[in-house]
Each structure stands twice: as C-alpha cells, then as structure tokens.
C-alpha positions as CSV (number, residue, x, y, z in Angstrom):
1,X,19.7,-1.0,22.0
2,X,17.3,-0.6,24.3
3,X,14.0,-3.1,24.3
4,X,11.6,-0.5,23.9
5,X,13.6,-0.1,20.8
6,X,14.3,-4.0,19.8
7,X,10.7,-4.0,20.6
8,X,9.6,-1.3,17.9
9,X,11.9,-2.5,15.3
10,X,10.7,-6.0,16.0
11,X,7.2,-4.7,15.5
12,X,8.2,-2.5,12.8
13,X,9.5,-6.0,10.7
14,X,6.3,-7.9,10.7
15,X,3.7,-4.1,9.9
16,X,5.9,-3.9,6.6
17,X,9.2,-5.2,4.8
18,X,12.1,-3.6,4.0
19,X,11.4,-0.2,1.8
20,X,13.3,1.0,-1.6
21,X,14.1,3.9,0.4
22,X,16.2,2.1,3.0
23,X,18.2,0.1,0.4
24,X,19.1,4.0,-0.7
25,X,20.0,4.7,2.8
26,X,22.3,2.0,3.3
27,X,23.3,2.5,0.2
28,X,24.0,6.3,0.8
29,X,25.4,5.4,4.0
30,X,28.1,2.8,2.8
31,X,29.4,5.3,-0.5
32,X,29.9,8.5,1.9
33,X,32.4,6.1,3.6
34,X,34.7,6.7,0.7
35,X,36.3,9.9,-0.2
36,X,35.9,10.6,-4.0
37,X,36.1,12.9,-6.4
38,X,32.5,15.0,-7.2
39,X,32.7,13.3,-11.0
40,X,32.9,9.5,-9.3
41,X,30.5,10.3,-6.5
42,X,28.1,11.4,-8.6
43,X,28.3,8.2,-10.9
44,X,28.3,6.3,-7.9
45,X,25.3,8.0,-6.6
46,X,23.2,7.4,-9.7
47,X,24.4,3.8,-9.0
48,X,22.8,3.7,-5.9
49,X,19.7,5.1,-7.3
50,X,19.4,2.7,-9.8
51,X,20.2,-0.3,-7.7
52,X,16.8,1.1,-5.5
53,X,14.4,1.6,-8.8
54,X,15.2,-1.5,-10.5
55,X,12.6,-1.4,-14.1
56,X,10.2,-4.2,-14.1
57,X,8.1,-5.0,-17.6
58,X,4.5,-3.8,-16.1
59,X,2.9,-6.1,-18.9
60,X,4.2,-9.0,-16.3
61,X,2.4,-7.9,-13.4
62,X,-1.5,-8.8,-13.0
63,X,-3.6,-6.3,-11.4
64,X,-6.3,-7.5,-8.9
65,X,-9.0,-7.0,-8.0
66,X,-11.3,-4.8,-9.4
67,X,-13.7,-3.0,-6.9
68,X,-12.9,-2.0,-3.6
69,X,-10.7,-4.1,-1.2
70,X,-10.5,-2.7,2.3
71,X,-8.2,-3.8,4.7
72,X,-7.4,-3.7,8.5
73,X,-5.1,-5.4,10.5
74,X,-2.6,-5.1,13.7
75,X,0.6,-6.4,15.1
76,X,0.9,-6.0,19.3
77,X,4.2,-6.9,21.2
78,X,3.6,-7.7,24.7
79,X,7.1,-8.0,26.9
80,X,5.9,-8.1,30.7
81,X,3.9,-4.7,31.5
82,X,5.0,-3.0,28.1
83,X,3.1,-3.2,25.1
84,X,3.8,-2.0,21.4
85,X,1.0,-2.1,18.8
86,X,0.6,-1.2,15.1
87,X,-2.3,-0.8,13.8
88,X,-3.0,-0.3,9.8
89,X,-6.1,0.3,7.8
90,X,-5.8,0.3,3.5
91,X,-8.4,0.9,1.0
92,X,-8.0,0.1,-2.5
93,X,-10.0,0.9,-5.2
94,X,-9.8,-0.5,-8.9
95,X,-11.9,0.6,-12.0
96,X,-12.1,-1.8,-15.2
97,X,-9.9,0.4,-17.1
98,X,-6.6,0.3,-14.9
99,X,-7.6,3.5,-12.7
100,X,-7.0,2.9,-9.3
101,X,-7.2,5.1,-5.9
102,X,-4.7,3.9,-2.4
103,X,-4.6,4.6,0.6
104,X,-2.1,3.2,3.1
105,X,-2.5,4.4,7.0
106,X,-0.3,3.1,9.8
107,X,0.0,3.8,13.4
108,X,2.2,3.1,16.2
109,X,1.8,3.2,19.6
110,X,3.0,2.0,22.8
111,X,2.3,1.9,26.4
112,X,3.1,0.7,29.8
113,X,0.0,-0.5,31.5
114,X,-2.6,-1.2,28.4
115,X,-6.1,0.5,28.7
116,X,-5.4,3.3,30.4
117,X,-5.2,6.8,28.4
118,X,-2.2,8.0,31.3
119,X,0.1,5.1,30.1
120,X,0.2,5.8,26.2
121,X,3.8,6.6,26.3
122,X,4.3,7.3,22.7
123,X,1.7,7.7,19.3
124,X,2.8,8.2,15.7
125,X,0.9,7.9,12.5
126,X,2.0,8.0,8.8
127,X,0.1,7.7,5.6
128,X,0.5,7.1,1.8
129,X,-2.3,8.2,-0.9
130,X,-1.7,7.3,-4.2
131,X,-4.1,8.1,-7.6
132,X,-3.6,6.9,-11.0
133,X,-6.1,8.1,-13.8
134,X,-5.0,5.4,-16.3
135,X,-2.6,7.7,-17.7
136,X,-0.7,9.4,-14.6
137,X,0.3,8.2,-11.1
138,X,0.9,10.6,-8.5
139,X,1.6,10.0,-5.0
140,X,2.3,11.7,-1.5
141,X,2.9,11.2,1.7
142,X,0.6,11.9,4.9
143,X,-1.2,15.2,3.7
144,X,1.7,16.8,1.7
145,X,2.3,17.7,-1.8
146,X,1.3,15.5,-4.5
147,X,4.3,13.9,-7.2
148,X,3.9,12.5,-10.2
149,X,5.7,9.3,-10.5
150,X,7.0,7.1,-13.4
151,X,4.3,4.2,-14.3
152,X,5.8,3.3,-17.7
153,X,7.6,0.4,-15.4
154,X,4.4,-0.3,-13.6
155,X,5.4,0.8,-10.1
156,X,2.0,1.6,-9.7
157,X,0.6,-1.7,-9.9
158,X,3.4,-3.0,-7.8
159,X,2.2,-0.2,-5.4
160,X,-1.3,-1.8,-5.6
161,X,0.2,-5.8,-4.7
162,X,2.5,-3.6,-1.6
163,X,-0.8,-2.5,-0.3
164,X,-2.8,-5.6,-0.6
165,X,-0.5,-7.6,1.1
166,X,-0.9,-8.0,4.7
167,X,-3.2,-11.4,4.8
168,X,-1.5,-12.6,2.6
169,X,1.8,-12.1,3.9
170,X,0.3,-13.0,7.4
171,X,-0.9,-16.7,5.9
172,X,2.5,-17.0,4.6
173,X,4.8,-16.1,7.7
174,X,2.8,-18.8,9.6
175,X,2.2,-21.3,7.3
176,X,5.0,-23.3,8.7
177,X,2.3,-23.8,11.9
178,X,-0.9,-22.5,11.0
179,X,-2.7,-25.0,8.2
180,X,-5.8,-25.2,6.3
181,X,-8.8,-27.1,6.2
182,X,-12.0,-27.2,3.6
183,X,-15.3,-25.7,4.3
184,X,-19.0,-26.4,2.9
185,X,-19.1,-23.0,2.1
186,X,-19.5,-22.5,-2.1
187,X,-17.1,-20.7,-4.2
188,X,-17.1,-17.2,-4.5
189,X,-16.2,-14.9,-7.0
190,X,-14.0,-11.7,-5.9
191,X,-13.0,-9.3,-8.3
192,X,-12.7,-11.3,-10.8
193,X,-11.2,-14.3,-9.8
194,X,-13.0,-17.6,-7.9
195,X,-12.2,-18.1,-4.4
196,X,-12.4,-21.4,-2.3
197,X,-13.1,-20.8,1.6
198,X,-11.1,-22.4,4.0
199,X,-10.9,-22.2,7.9
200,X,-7.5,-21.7,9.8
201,X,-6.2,-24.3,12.3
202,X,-3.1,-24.9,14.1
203,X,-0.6,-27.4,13.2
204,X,2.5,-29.6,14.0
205,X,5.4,-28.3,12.4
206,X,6.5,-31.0,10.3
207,X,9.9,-29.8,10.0
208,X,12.5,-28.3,12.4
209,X,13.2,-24.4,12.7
210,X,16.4,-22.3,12.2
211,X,17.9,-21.9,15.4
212,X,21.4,-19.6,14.4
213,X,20.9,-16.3,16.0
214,X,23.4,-15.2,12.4
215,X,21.5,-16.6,10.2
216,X,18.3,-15.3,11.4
217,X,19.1,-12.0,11.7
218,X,19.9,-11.8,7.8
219,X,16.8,-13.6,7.3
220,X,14.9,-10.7,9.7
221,X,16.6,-8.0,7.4
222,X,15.5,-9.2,4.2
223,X,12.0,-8.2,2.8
224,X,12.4,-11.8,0.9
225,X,13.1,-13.8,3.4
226,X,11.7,-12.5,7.0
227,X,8.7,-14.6,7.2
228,X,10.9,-17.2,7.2
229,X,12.4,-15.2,10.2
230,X,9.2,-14.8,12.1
231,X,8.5,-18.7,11.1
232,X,11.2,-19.6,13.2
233,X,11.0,-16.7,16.3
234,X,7.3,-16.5,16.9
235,X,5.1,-19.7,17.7
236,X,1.3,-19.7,17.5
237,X,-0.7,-21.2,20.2
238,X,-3.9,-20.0,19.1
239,X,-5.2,-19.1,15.6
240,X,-9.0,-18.2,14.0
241,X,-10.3,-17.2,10.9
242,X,-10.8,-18.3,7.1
243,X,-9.7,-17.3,4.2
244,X,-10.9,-17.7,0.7
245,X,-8.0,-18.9,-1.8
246,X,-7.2,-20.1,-5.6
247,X,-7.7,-23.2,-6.5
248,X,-4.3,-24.3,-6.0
249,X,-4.1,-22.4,-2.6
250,X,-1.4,-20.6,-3.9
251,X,-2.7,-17.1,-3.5
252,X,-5.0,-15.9,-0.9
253,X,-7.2,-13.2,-2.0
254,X,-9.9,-12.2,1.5
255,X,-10.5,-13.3,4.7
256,X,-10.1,-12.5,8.1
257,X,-7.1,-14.4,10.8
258,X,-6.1,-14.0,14.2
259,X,-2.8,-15.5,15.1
260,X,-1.2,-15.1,19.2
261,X,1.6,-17.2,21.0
262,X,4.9,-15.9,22.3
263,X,8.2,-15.4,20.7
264,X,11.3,-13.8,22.4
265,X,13.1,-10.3,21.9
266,X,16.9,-10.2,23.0
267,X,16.6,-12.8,25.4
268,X,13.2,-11.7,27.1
269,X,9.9,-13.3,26.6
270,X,6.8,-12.3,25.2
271,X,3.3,-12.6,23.5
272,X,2.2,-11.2,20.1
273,X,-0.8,-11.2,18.2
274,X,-1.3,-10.4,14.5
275,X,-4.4,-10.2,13.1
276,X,-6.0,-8.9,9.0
277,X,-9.2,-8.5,7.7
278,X,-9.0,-8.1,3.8
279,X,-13.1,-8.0,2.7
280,X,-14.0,-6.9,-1.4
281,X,-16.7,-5.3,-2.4
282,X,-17.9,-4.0,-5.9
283,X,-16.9,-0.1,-6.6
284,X,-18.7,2.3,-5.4
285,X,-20.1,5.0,-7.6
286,X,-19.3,7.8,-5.7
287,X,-15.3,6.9,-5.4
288,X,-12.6,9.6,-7.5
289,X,-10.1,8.5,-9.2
290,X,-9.7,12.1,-10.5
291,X,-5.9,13.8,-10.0
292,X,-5.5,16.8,-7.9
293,X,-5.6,19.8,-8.9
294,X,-2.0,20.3,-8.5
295,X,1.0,18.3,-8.7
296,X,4.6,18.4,-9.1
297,X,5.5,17.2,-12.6
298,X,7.5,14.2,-13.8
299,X,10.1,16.2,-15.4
300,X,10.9,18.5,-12.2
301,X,14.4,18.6,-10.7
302,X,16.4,15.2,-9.9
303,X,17.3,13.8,-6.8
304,X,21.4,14.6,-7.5
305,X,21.1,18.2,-8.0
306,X,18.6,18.6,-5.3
307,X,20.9,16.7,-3.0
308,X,23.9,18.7,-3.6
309,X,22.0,22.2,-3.3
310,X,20.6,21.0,0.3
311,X,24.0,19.8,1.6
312,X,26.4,22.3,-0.5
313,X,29.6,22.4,1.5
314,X,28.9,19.3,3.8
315,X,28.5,17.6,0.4
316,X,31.3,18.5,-1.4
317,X,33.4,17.8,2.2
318,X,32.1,14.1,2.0
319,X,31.4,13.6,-1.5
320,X,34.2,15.8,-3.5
321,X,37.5,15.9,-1.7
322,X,40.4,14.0,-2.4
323,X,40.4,10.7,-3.0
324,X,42.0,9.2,0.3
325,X,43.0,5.8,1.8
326,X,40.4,4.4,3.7
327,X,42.2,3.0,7.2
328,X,41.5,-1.0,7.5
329,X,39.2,-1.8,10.0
C-alpha cells in the first residue's frame, strides 16, 4: 500500500468510523469464500444482513437537540510536501414533535504543494440527506433517489447522534492529552438541555500509551475503539477552543476546537490537524421537513433477490455450486 493510500485511509479513520455497510462487505467477502448450496447461501446471506441491522428499542435512545445544530469541521494529513484533507459540513434540524431534516456532506482532497490550484491531485465529494416527517424516514445518497427506510427500530434517531458526532468524538479521541478547565462564562441552555462552558488546554498524559503495532491496528479498525487508536498514534502540541458540556462533563453538546501535533503513517512522519465547530440555534421557520414527492417504498424488492438478478450466473458460480473442501491455508 502505497502512502498516498495509508495516508487517505488514515484520514478516512478519524472523518468517520466504521459503517454498517462495511461490516456487510466483510461479511459478503468472508461467506463467498465458501462454496454452498443456493438454499445455505441464502440463509447465510440473510445472516449477514442481520448481523449489519442489528434492532435497537428506539424508546432507549434520546433525541437532541431541538432546533438547528450546524456543524463544520476538518481532518488534514501533512507527510513532507503531500497533504490530504477532509473537510465536512452537517446541518441538523429538529422540530418538537420528532420531525427532523439531515444533511451530511464530506469531501476529500489532496495535493502536493498546498495553495496552489495546479497541485490538487485528486477531489471527491459525497453526501447523505435524510427527512423524517414523524411518521416516515426516507433517505438518499448524494442527489439520487429517495428510500424509505425502517424507523420502527429508531435508526433514524441513531442517524441524527451519527451526524452530531464530530466534536464530540473529537474531545473524546484527545481526551487522553487535551483537558478542561472552567470559565466565568454562565450556563447556557441549548436545545433543551443546560450547558457549562469550558476552555481546551493541553495536558500531561497521566498514563502511558499502547505501543503494539497488533494491537493497535484492531483498535484503528473498530468504530468502538479507534479513538483509543488515535489516543495513542497522534500527539497534540497545540489545542484552542471551548466547549459547553453537561454537568457531569460527560457529554459535550457545542463548541468549537482546534487540535495539531504530529503522528506517524507506516514509519514516516507527519503533522495533522483536526478541527469542529458544532453551534445551535432555534429553528427556523422557513426549514421543510416535508417528504419528497417521490420515493421508493418500504415494501419494494429485498436485497437477496435483487442481488441474485444483478449477478445471475456469477452468483449462482460462487453462491450455488457444490459444496467443496476449502484447501487449508
């Protein structure tokens, strides 16, 4: 692998964690290994599906905040005259009654001598919209077709945290160097809920770091556990900003930090800086929460028999031949 490639999927690591999606993948990926009969595949297919969608009890799962919380933030990757940046803006907007409105944009880019239009050397975008009325949830991806999607299991909501997360996930990665300390500023209330300002400062690590290159690559790979990766890989020299927490200083709700120092990719040095701006306002009047005028339904076709009439006779090769020995590695 290359290091304009270590560098993206290093990049790629800290802009979001591991999706649903890839667990199908790998999943995917590791069945097809197997030779099985169509009736076993199948099952074992639906398997994997369920494995990815795993139902969660929505009445468990608090939705914040009510109003408008827009977001902005960036991850750049700096190894000598390369850089690699991603850059993400998200709006979310919450009625009183459960409605809500996302959007999620992302873009990559990277280039060889920063600042100069010549030396962009590669620039991608994506982007996730997502409306629920309070009685249906329909998403899509960049400008394409709208779906409805189940929110009897409140993936919608969860949708909503995945969104909001990027501060917070940013405070969390650091916070085995980057402390807190109180401000004279008052309490403020956002959304709801009552928020206690306090300013960012670097600190000594009161603790020593993982240093097996094993053990943090399966931390790296793990949405649940890669802060803990970049606790260990990156190391703040500088940090700004302030954020307004709970009263326990459990959960951070706004703010605005800045974090830079260097970390290391495949044996080569570098400099990063992260940075997320997470500011709530009440809603305004004019926002839609209104579904499109078209969507595809619920009830339309599942993923199985839309797999199997895409790959037809590549499928049934892989999926529906003979059960055979698999060789020992």
């Amino acid at each position: 692998m290359t290091a304009y490639h270590l560098a993206w999927r290093h990049a790629a690591f800290l802009s979001a964690g591991l999706s649903g999606l890839m667990l199908l993948a790998f999943s995917l990926a590791t069945l097809s290994g197997c030779m099985r009969s169509t009736e076993d595949s199948e099952k074992a297919l639906e398997e994997a599906l369920k494995g990815a969608l795993q139902p969660r009890d929505p009445d468990t799962i608090s939705l914040w905040p009510i109003g408008h919380l827009a977001m902005t933030g960036s991850f750049e990757l700096q190894l000598g005259p390369e850089r690699w940046k991603v850059s993400i803006k998200r709006d979310s907007w919450v009625r009183d009654d459960g409605a809500m409105h996302l959007v999620d944009e992302r873009r990559w880019s990277a280039s060889e001598q920063p600042g100069t239009p010549e030396a962009l050397i590669e620039d991608k975008q994506d982007r996730f919209e997502g409306i629920f009325d309070g009685h249906v949830w329909v998403t899509r991806t960049g400008y394409g077709p709208w779906i409805q999607r189940d929110s009897s299991d409140g993936h919608h909501i969860r949708t909503q945290i995945r969104v909001r997360d990027w501060l917070p996930t940013l405070v969390r990665a650091f916070g085995g160097r980057v402390g807190t300390v109180a401000t004279a500023e008052p309490v403020e209330v956002f959304g709801g809920r009552s928020g206690i300002w306090r300013r960012l400062v670097l600190q000594p690590r009161a603790d020593g770091v993982i240093a097996d290159k094993t053990v943090l690559a399966g931390l790296r790979d793990d949405e649940r556990t890669w802060p803990s990766w970049v606790d260990a890989t990156h190391v703040p020299d500088r940090v700004s900003g302030r954020i307004a927490v709970d009263e326990d200083h459990d959960e951070v709700y706004v703010g605005e930090m800045t974090v830079s120092g260097v970390t290391e990719v495949r044996g080569s040095p570098g400099r990063f800086e992260a940075s997320a701006k997470h500011t709530w306002t009440a809603l305004e009047p004019d926002v839609s929460f209104e579904l499109p005028a078209t969507y595809f339904p619920d009830n339309r076709e599942r993923v199985w028999p839309m797999i199997r009439e895409v790959l037809g006779d590549a499928l049934t090769e892989t999926w529906g031949g003979p059960a055979t020995p698999v060789p020992a590695p």
